[in-house]
N, C-alpha and C positions, 0 to 999 in steps of 0.2 A: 521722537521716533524717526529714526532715521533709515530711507529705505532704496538700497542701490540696486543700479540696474545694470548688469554688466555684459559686454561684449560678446557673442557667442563664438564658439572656437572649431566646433566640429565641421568637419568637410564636407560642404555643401549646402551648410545653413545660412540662412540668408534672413529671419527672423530675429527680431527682438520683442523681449517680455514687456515694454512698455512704448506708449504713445505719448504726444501730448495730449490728446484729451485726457487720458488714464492720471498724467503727472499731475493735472490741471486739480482732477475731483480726488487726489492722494492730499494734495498740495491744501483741498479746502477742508480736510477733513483734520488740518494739522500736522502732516506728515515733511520730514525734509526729504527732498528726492535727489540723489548722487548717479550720476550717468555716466560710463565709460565711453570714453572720446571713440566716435565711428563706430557706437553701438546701432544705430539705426541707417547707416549708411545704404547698407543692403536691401533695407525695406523703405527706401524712399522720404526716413525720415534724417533732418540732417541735426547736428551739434545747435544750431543755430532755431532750428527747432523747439528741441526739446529747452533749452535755455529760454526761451521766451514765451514757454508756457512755465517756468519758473522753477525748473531743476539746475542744478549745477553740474558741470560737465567738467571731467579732468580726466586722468592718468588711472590704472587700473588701483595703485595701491591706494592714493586720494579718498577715490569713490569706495572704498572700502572699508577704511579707516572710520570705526565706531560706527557701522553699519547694524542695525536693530534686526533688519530683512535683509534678503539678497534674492531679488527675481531674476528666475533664467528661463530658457525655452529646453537645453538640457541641459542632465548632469555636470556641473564645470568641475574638473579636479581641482582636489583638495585643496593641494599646496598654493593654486593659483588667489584664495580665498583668504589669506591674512593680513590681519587688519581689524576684521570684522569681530563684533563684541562676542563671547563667549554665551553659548546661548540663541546665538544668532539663526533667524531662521529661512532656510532654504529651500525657496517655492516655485516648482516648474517641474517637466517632463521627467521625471529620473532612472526612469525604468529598472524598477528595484530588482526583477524578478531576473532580467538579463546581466544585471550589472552588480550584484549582492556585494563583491569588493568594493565598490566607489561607496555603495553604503555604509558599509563599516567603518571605510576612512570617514564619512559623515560622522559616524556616532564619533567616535577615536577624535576628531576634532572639537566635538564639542558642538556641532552642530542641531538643529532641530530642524529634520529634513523633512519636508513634504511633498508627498508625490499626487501631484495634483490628475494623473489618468488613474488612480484609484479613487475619483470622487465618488461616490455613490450614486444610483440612478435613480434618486428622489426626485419630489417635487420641488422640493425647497434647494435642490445645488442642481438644479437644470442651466440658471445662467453660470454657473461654475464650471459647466463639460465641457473642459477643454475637447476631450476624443468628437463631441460629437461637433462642436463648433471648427474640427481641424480636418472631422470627416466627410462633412457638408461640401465644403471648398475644395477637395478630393476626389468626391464624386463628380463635382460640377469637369475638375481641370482629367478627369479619365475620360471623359467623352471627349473634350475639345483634343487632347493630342491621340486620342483615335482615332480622329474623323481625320487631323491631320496628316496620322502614317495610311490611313487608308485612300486608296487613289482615285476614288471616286466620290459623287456626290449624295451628301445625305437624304434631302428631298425627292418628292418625285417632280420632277421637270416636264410638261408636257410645251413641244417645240415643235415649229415647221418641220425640224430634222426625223422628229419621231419624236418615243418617250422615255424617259430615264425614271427607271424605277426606284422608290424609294429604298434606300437604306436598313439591313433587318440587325436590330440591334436586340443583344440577349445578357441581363443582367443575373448574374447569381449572386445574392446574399442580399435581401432590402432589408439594411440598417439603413443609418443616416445615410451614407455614402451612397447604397444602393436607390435608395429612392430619389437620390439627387442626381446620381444618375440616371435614371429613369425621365424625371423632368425635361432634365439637358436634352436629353438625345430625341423626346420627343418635341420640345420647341424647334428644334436642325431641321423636325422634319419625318425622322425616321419610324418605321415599324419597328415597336419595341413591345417586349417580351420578359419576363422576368421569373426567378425563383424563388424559393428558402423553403430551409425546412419548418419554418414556425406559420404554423397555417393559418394565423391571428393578420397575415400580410398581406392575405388574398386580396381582402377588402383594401390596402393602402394602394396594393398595384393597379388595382382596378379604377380608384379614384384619382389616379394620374394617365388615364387613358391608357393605362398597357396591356397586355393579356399574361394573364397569370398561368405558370406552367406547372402543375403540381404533383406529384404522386399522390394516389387514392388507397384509401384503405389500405394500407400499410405502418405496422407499429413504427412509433419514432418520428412521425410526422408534425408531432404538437413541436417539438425541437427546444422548447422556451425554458433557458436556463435564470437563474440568478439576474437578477439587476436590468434584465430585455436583452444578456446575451443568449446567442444558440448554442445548445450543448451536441455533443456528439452525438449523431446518429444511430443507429442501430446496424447491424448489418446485413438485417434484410431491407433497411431501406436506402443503405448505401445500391445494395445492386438494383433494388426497384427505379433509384435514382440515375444511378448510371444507363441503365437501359434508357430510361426520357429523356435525358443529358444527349444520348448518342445518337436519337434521331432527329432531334430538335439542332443539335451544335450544327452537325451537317448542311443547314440552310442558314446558317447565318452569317454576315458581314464583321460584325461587330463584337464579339463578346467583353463581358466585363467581371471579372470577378473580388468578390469584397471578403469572402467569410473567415473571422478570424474566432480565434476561440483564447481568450484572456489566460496568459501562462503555457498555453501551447502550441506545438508547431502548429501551420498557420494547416487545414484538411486540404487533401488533394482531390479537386471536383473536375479537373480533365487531365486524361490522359493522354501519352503520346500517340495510343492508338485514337484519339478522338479528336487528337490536332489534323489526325492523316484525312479525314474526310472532309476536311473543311475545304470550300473552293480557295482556290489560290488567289493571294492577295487578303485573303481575310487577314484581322487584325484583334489580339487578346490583350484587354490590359488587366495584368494581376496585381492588384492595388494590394496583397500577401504577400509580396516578395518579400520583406521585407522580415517574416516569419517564417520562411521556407518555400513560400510559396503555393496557390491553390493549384498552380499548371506545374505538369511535369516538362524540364527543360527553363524554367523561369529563372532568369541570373536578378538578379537586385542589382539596381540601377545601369541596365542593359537590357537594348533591343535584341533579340534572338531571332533567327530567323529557323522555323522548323517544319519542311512540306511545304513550302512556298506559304506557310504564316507566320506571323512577323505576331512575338510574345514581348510584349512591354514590361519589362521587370519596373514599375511604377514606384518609387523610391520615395516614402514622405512627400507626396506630391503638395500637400499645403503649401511646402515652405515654398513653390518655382510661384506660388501665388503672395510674397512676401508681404507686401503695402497689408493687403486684407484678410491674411491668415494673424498676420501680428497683431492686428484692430482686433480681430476677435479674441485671441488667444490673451493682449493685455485686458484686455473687458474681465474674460475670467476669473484672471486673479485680484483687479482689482473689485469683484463683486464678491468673490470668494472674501479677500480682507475685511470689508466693507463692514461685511453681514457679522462680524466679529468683533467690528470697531470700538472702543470704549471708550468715548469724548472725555472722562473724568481722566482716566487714564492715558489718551493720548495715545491710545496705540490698539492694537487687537489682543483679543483674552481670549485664550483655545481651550474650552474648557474637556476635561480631560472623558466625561462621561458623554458628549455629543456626538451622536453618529456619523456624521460628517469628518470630524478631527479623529475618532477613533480609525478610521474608513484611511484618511493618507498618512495619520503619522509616522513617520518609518522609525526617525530615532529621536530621543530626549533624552538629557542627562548623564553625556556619554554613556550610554545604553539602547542597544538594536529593541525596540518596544512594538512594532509594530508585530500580530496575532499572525497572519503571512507569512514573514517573515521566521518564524520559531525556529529556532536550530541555528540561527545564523550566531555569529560572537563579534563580538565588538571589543 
Protein backbone atom coordinates (compact mmCIF):
# COMPACT_ATOMS: atom_id res chain seq x y z
CA UNK A 1 0.00 0.00 0.00
CA UNK A 2 1.52 2.73 -1.11
CA UNK A 3 0.34 6.20 0.27
CA UNK A 4 1.41 9.86 -1.28
CA UNK A 5 1.40 12.97 0.02
CA UNK A 6 1.41 15.77 -2.32
CA UNK A 7 2.21 19.35 -2.61
CA UNK A 8 -0.59 21.76 -2.05
CA UNK A 9 -1.17 24.32 -5.04
CA UNK A 10 -3.99 26.58 -4.15
CA UNK A 11 -3.26 30.26 -3.40
CA UNK A 12 -2.60 30.82 -0.08
CA UNK A 13 -2.36 27.34 1.38
CA UNK A 14 0.24 26.75 3.47
CA UNK A 15 -0.90 23.13 4.96
CA UNK A 16 0.06 19.71 4.24
CA UNK A 17 -2.08 16.43 4.67
CA UNK A 18 0.77 14.76 6.56
CA UNK A 19 3.23 15.00 9.53
CA UNK A 20 5.88 12.99 10.64
CA UNK A 21 4.28 11.60 13.57
CA UNK A 22 1.18 10.66 10.98
CA UNK A 23 4.09 9.06 8.35
CA UNK A 24 5.66 7.35 11.47
CA UNK A 25 2.22 5.38 12.74
CA UNK A 26 1.12 4.99 8.41
CA UNK A 27 4.77 3.60 8.27
CA UNK A 28 3.88 0.94 11.34
CA UNK A 29 0.85 -0.12 10.30
CA UNK A 30 2.72 -1.20 6.85
CA UNK A 31 2.18 1.50 4.68
CA UNK A 32 4.86 3.07 2.14
CA UNK A 33 4.70 6.70 2.32
CA UNK A 34 5.82 8.99 -0.90
CA UNK A 35 6.12 12.75 -0.15
CA UNK A 36 6.32 15.63 -2.81
CA UNK A 37 9.61 17.64 -2.36
CA UNK A 38 8.47 21.09 -0.18
CA UNK A 39 5.34 19.47 0.69
CA UNK A 40 5.65 20.72 4.30
CA UNK A 41 7.78 23.63 3.64
CA UNK A 42 5.06 26.03 4.50
CA UNK A 43 4.05 24.32 7.74
CA UNK A 44 7.29 24.01 9.34
CA UNK A 45 7.94 20.74 8.30
CA UNK A 46 10.96 20.15 6.23
CA UNK A 47 12.02 17.12 3.18
CA UNK A 48 14.42 16.23 5.83
CA UNK A 49 11.81 15.66 8.24
CA UNK A 50 9.54 13.67 6.80
CA UNK A 51 12.57 11.40 5.42
CA UNK A 52 13.65 10.59 8.75
CA UNK A 53 10.52 9.63 10.07
CA UNK A 54 10.73 7.18 7.13
CA UNK A 55 8.77 8.49 3.98
CA UNK A 56 10.43 8.90 0.81
CA UNK A 57 10.55 12.23 -0.69
CA UNK A 58 11.04 13.11 -4.51
CA UNK A 59 9.56 14.91 -7.60
CA UNK A 60 5.60 15.13 -8.06
CA UNK A 61 5.43 12.25 -10.90
CA UNK A 62 7.83 9.78 -8.50
CA UNK A 63 5.67 10.29 -5.41
CA UNK A 64 2.86 9.34 -7.51
CA UNK A 65 3.80 6.59 -9.38
CA UNK A 66 1.67 3.27 -8.13
CA UNK A 67 0.29 5.30 -5.43
CA UNK A 68 -2.75 3.05 -3.65
CA UNK A 69 -3.91 6.76 -1.79
CA UNK A 70 -3.31 10.17 -2.43
CA UNK A 71 -3.81 12.66 0.70
CA UNK A 72 -4.42 16.36 0.14
CA UNK A 73 -5.76 19.32 2.09
CA UNK A 74 -7.65 20.34 -1.26
CA UNK A 75 -9.04 19.33 -4.28
CA UNK A 76 -5.64 18.86 -6.57
CA UNK A 77 -6.62 18.80 -10.52
CA UNK A 78 -6.94 15.92 -12.22
CA UNK A 79 -4.20 15.92 -14.74
CA UNK A 80 -1.62 16.82 -11.99
CA UNK A 81 -2.57 13.19 -10.45
CA UNK A 82 -0.94 10.54 -12.98
CA UNK A 83 0.91 7.95 -12.08
CA UNK A 84 -1.11 6.98 -9.55
CA UNK A 85 -2.98 3.15 -9.71
CA UNK A 86 -6.21 3.19 -11.14
CA UNK A 87 -8.58 3.05 -8.40
CA UNK A 88 -6.63 5.08 -6.38
CA UNK A 89 -8.06 6.90 -3.55
CA UNK A 90 -8.39 10.58 -3.10
CA UNK A 91 -8.61 11.84 0.55
CA UNK A 92 -8.85 15.64 1.74
CA UNK A 93 -11.05 18.70 1.61
CA UNK A 94 -12.76 18.53 -1.88
CA UNK A 95 -15.68 20.49 -1.79
CA UNK A 96 -17.88 18.55 -3.95
CA UNK A 97 -20.84 20.90 -3.67
CA UNK A 98 -18.76 24.09 -4.82
CA UNK A 99 -16.55 22.20 -7.17
CA UNK A 100 -19.12 19.32 -8.81
CA UNK A 101 -16.47 19.65 -12.23
CA UNK A 102 -13.27 18.62 -10.51
CA UNK A 103 -15.62 15.75 -9.25
CA UNK A 104 -16.39 14.43 -12.31
CA UNK A 105 -12.90 14.70 -13.62
CA UNK A 106 -12.38 12.46 -10.26
CA UNK A 107 -14.89 9.80 -11.42
CA UNK A 108 -13.63 10.27 -15.44
CA UNK A 109 -10.09 9.32 -14.02
CA UNK A 110 -10.79 6.75 -12.34
CA UNK A 111 -10.41 7.87 -9.02
CA UNK A 112 -12.21 6.97 -5.71
CA UNK A 113 -12.66 10.39 -4.14
CA UNK A 114 -13.31 11.13 -0.65
CA UNK A 115 -14.50 14.09 0.88
CA UNK A 116 -13.43 14.03 4.25
CA UNK A 117 -15.90 17.63 5.39
CA UNK A 118 -18.81 15.32 4.74
CA UNK A 119 -17.78 13.06 7.72
CA UNK A 120 -20.53 12.48 9.64
CA UNK A 121 -21.29 13.92 13.17
CA UNK A 122 -20.96 10.58 14.99
CA UNK A 123 -19.39 9.29 17.82
CA UNK A 124 -17.35 6.94 16.19
CA UNK A 125 -15.64 9.79 13.29
CA UNK A 126 -15.39 12.65 15.96
CA UNK A 127 -11.36 12.02 15.69
CA UNK A 128 -12.01 12.14 11.86
CA UNK A 129 -13.69 15.98 11.86
CA UNK A 130 -11.64 17.58 9.98
CA UNK A 131 -14.46 20.80 9.97
CA UNK A 132 -14.39 20.65 13.56
CA UNK A 133 -10.46 20.04 14.19
CA UNK A 134 -9.83 23.19 11.43
CA UNK A 135 -12.76 25.18 13.31
CA UNK A 136 -11.37 25.13 16.63
CA UNK A 137 -8.01 26.63 15.45
CA UNK A 138 -10.34 29.49 13.60
CA UNK A 139 -12.01 30.37 16.39
CA UNK A 140 -9.02 30.58 18.56
CA UNK A 141 -6.88 32.75 15.40
CA UNK A 142 -10.56 35.32 14.94
CA UNK A 143 -10.06 36.69 18.23
CA UNK A 144 -6.13 36.95 18.15
CA UNK A 145 -6.24 39.17 14.68
CA UNK A 146 -9.25 40.90 16.31
CA UNK A 147 -7.71 42.09 19.10
CA UNK A 148 -4.91 42.87 16.83
CA UNK A 149 -6.92 45.18 14.25
CA UNK A 150 -8.53 46.54 17.22
CA UNK A 151 -6.69 49.59 18.79
CA UNK A 152 -7.13 48.95 22.17
CA UNK A 153 -6.70 46.66 25.01
CA UNK A 154 -8.54 43.69 25.79
CA UNK A 155 -8.42 43.45 29.55
CA UNK A 156 -9.55 45.87 32.13
CA UNK A 157 -6.29 47.69 33.26
CA UNK A 158 -6.69 49.40 36.58
CA UNK A 159 -3.47 52.01 36.71
CA UNK A 160 -2.20 55.09 38.56
CA UNK A 161 -3.50 56.92 35.16
CA UNK A 162 -7.05 55.71 35.62
CA UNK A 163 -8.98 52.67 34.27
CA UNK A 164 -9.11 50.90 30.97
CA UNK A 165 -12.25 49.06 30.52
CA UNK A 166 -12.35 45.70 29.45
CA UNK A 167 -13.05 44.72 25.96
CA UNK A 168 -16.94 43.75 24.93
CA UNK A 169 -16.75 40.89 22.73
CA UNK A 170 -19.91 39.32 20.82
CA UNK A 171 -19.93 36.06 19.25
CA UNK A 172 -22.70 34.69 16.72
CA UNK A 173 -22.93 31.08 15.85
CA UNK A 174 -21.31 28.72 19.04
CA UNK A 175 -20.23 25.82 17.02
CA UNK A 176 -16.82 24.64 17.44
CA UNK A 177 -15.48 27.80 16.25
CA UNK A 178 -17.80 29.90 18.15
CA UNK A 179 -17.03 28.51 21.44
CA UNK A 180 -13.41 28.60 20.95
CA UNK A 181 -13.88 31.84 20.34
CA UNK A 182 -15.52 32.49 23.24
CA UNK A 183 -12.73 30.86 25.46
CA UNK A 184 -10.01 33.02 23.63
CA UNK A 185 -11.43 36.12 23.98
CA UNK A 186 -12.42 35.50 27.51
CA UNK A 187 -8.79 34.26 28.63
CA UNK A 188 -7.45 38.24 26.72
CA UNK A 189 -9.61 39.17 29.35
CA UNK A 190 -12.58 40.40 27.68
CA UNK A 191 -16.56 40.81 28.35
CA UNK A 192 -17.92 38.32 26.17
CA UNK A 193 -21.34 37.64 24.96
CA UNK A 194 -22.62 35.19 22.63
CA UNK A 195 -25.60 33.70 20.29
CA UNK A 196 -27.35 30.87 18.13
CA UNK A 197 -30.24 30.01 17.24
CA UNK A 198 -30.04 26.42 18.71
CA UNK A 199 -31.06 26.91 22.39
CA UNK A 200 -29.31 23.58 23.37
CA UNK A 201 -25.94 26.41 23.56
CA UNK A 202 -27.33 28.32 26.29
CA UNK A 203 -25.81 26.02 28.69
CA UNK A 204 -22.18 25.67 26.67
CA UNK A 205 -21.90 29.64 26.64
CA UNK A 206 -22.63 29.91 30.12
CA UNK A 207 -20.08 27.22 31.01
CA UNK A 208 -17.26 29.29 29.43
CA UNK A 209 -18.13 32.27 31.60
CA UNK A 210 -20.06 34.22 28.78
CA UNK A 211 -23.48 35.62 28.80
CA UNK A 212 -25.88 34.15 26.44
CA UNK A 213 -28.04 36.58 24.30
CA UNK A 214 -31.13 34.84 23.25
CA UNK A 215 -34.58 35.40 21.69
CA UNK A 216 -37.44 34.05 23.74
CA UNK A 217 -40.48 32.54 22.76
CA UNK A 218 -40.24 32.84 19.40
CA UNK A 219 -40.80 29.82 16.79
CA UNK A 220 -37.44 28.76 15.27
CA UNK A 221 -35.43 29.01 18.16
CA UNK A 222 -34.59 25.17 18.71
CA UNK A 223 -32.53 25.87 15.13
CA UNK A 224 -30.87 22.17 15.54
CA UNK A 225 -30.47 20.71 12.13
CA UNK A 226 -29.05 17.41 10.87
CA UNK A 227 -25.65 16.21 12.23
CA UNK A 228 -25.51 19.51 15.14
CA UNK A 229 -25.77 21.93 12.06
CA UNK A 230 -28.18 25.09 12.40
CA UNK A 231 -30.94 25.19 9.93
CA UNK A 232 -32.54 28.20 8.75
CA UNK A 233 -34.43 30.23 10.77
CA UNK A 234 -37.81 31.12 10.53
CA UNK A 235 -38.84 34.54 9.63
CA UNK A 236 -40.29 35.66 12.61
CA UNK A 237 -37.37 34.80 14.33
CA UNK A 238 -34.93 36.34 11.84
CA UNK A 239 -36.64 39.84 12.72
CA UNK A 240 -37.14 38.99 16.53
CA UNK A 241 -33.35 38.35 16.01
CA UNK A 242 -32.45 41.17 14.25
CA UNK A 243 -34.08 43.46 16.71
CA UNK A 244 -31.55 41.93 19.72
CA UNK A 245 -28.80 41.79 17.18
CA UNK A 246 -29.35 45.73 16.95
CA UNK A 247 -29.34 46.67 20.28
CA UNK A 248 -26.79 44.50 21.61
CA UNK A 249 -24.06 45.05 18.30
CA UNK A 250 -24.34 48.73 19.16
CA UNK A 251 -22.18 48.23 22.50
CA UNK A 252 -19.79 46.23 21.29
CA UNK A 253 -15.89 46.20 20.43
CA UNK A 254 -15.50 43.01 19.02
CA UNK A 255 -17.95 41.01 17.07
CA UNK A 256 -17.29 37.58 15.58
CA UNK A 257 -19.41 35.87 13.32
CA UNK A 258 -19.26 31.78 12.60
CA UNK A 259 -22.88 30.73 11.12
CA UNK A 260 -22.66 28.65 8.10
CA UNK A 261 -25.37 26.34 6.84
CA UNK A 262 -23.71 23.19 4.86
CA UNK A 263 -24.50 23.60 0.83
CA UNK A 264 -25.62 27.18 1.34
CA UNK A 265 -24.92 30.66 1.07
CA UNK A 266 -23.21 31.45 4.25
CA UNK A 267 -27.12 33.72 6.29
CA UNK A 268 -26.67 37.29 6.61
CA UNK A 269 -26.81 38.14 10.71
CA UNK A 270 -25.62 42.00 10.24
CA UNK A 271 -26.44 44.59 8.31
CA UNK A 272 -25.05 47.57 6.80
CA UNK A 273 -27.50 49.50 8.77
CA UNK A 274 -26.23 47.72 12.13
CA UNK A 275 -22.49 48.12 11.16
CA UNK A 276 -23.72 52.20 11.27
CA UNK A 277 -24.17 51.99 15.01
CA UNK A 278 -21.36 50.48 16.06
CA UNK A 279 -18.72 52.84 17.91
CA UNK A 280 -15.84 53.68 15.69
CA UNK A 281 -12.92 51.58 15.57
CA UNK A 282 -14.96 48.42 16.35
CA UNK A 283 -13.85 45.44 14.55
CA UNK A 284 -16.15 42.19 12.79
CA UNK A 285 -14.46 39.06 11.91
CA UNK A 286 -16.72 37.04 9.37
CA UNK A 287 -15.19 33.66 9.71
CA UNK A 288 -18.36 33.25 6.40
CA UNK A 289 -16.79 35.07 4.00
CA UNK A 290 -15.76 32.56 2.48
CA UNK A 291 -19.72 31.42 1.75
CA UNK A 292 -20.83 34.94 1.09
CA UNK A 293 -20.53 36.15 4.01
CA UNK A 294 -22.71 36.70 7.40
CA UNK A 295 -21.85 40.82 7.26
CA UNK A 296 -23.21 42.80 4.47
CA UNK A 297 -19.96 44.57 2.89
CA UNK A 298 -17.74 41.34 3.69
CA UNK A 299 -15.06 40.85 0.81
CA UNK A 300 -13.17 37.30 1.40
CA UNK A 301 -9.79 37.64 2.23
CA UNK A 302 -10.03 41.53 2.78
CA UNK A 303 -10.20 43.99 5.50
CA UNK A 304 -13.00 46.52 4.71
CA UNK A 305 -13.47 49.38 6.33
CA UNK A 306 -17.43 50.47 6.67
CA UNK A 307 -18.52 53.47 9.25
CA UNK A 308 -15.36 53.69 10.64
CA UNK A 309 -15.62 49.56 11.32
CA UNK A 310 -13.10 47.69 9.99
CA UNK A 311 -14.95 43.92 8.57
CA UNK A 312 -12.33 40.97 8.33
CA UNK A 313 -13.36 38.97 5.38
CA UNK A 314 -11.50 35.95 7.62
CA UNK A 315 -10.31 33.51 4.62
CA UNK A 316 -9.69 29.72 5.85
CA UNK A 317 -8.01 31.09 8.85
CA UNK A 318 -6.69 27.45 9.91
CA UNK A 319 -4.35 27.31 7.24
CA UNK A 320 -2.33 31.26 8.60
CA UNK A 321 -2.09 28.56 11.71
CA UNK A 322 -0.09 26.04 9.43
CA UNK A 323 2.45 23.87 11.79
CA UNK A 324 -0.98 22.99 14.09
CA UNK A 325 -3.90 23.09 11.71
CA UNK A 326 -1.75 20.43 9.52
CA UNK A 327 -1.01 18.24 12.98
CA UNK A 328 -4.54 18.07 13.24
CA UNK A 329 -5.92 17.89 9.92
CA UNK A 330 -3.19 14.74 9.24
CA UNK A 331 -4.28 13.13 12.69
CA UNK A 332 -7.84 12.99 10.83
CA UNK A 333 -7.05 11.23 8.06
CA UNK A 334 -4.74 9.05 9.45
CA UNK A 335 -7.48 8.03 12.25
CA UNK A 336 -9.98 8.07 9.48
CA UNK A 337 -7.55 5.13 7.51
CA UNK A 338 -6.68 3.60 10.50
CA UNK A 339 -10.24 2.74 11.76
CA UNK A 340 -10.45 0.88 8.24
CA UNK A 341 -6.98 -0.69 8.31
CA UNK A 342 -6.83 -4.52 7.31
CA UNK A 343 -3.26 -6.02 8.61
CA UNK A 344 -4.15 -9.30 6.50
CA UNK A 345 -4.61 -6.99 3.70
CA UNK A 346 -2.27 -4.38 4.14
CA UNK A 347 -4.27 -1.64 3.43
CA UNK A 348 -7.77 -0.17 4.38
CA UNK A 349 -11.24 -1.90 3.26
CA UNK A 350 -14.18 0.70 2.76
CA UNK A 351 -16.85 -1.26 3.20
CA UNK A 352 -19.67 -0.10 0.97
CA UNK A 353 -22.75 -0.29 3.51
CA UNK A 354 -20.85 1.69 6.57
CA UNK A 355 -22.14 5.00 7.41
CA UNK A 356 -19.24 6.66 7.51
CA UNK A 357 -17.79 5.55 3.76
CA UNK A 358 -21.49 5.95 2.53
CA UNK A 359 -21.36 9.65 4.32
CA UNK A 360 -17.69 10.98 1.83
CA UNK A 361 -17.64 8.74 -1.02
CA UNK A 362 -18.11 10.93 -3.81
CA UNK A 363 -16.91 8.59 -6.70
CA UNK A 364 -16.06 4.74 -7.49
CA UNK A 365 -15.64 2.91 -10.49
CA UNK A 366 -15.51 5.78 -12.84
CA UNK A 367 -19.03 6.56 -11.47
CA UNK A 368 -20.27 9.99 -9.50
CA UNK A 369 -21.91 7.43 -6.56
CA UNK A 370 -22.19 9.59 -3.94
CA UNK A 371 -26.59 10.05 -2.88
CA UNK A 372 -25.59 14.26 -2.64
CA UNK A 373 -24.37 14.34 -5.43
CA UNK A 374 -27.50 12.75 -7.76
CA UNK A 375 -27.89 14.34 -11.04
CA UNK A 376 -24.31 14.96 -11.42
CA UNK A 377 -22.50 12.69 -14.67
CA UNK A 378 -19.44 11.36 -14.90
Amino acid sequence: MKIAIIRERAPGEARVAATPETVKKFTALGAELAVESGAGDAASVSDADFEAAGASVGPSQKVLAGANAILCINGPDPASLKGAEKGAMLIGALDPLRQPELINAYAKAGLEALAMEWMPRITRAQSMDILSSQSNLAGYKAVIDGAATYGRAFPMMMTAAGTISAARVFVMGVGVAGLQAIATARRLGAQVSATDVRSATKEQIQSLGAKPIFVEDVAGIEGEGSGGYATEMSEEYQRAQAELVSGHIAKQDLVITTALIPGRPAPRLISDAQLATMRQGSVVVDLAADAGGNVEGCVAGENVARHGVTIIGASNLSRSLAADSSALFARNLLNFLSAFWDRDQGRPVLPDDDEIVKAIRLTQGGKIVSERLAGSTA
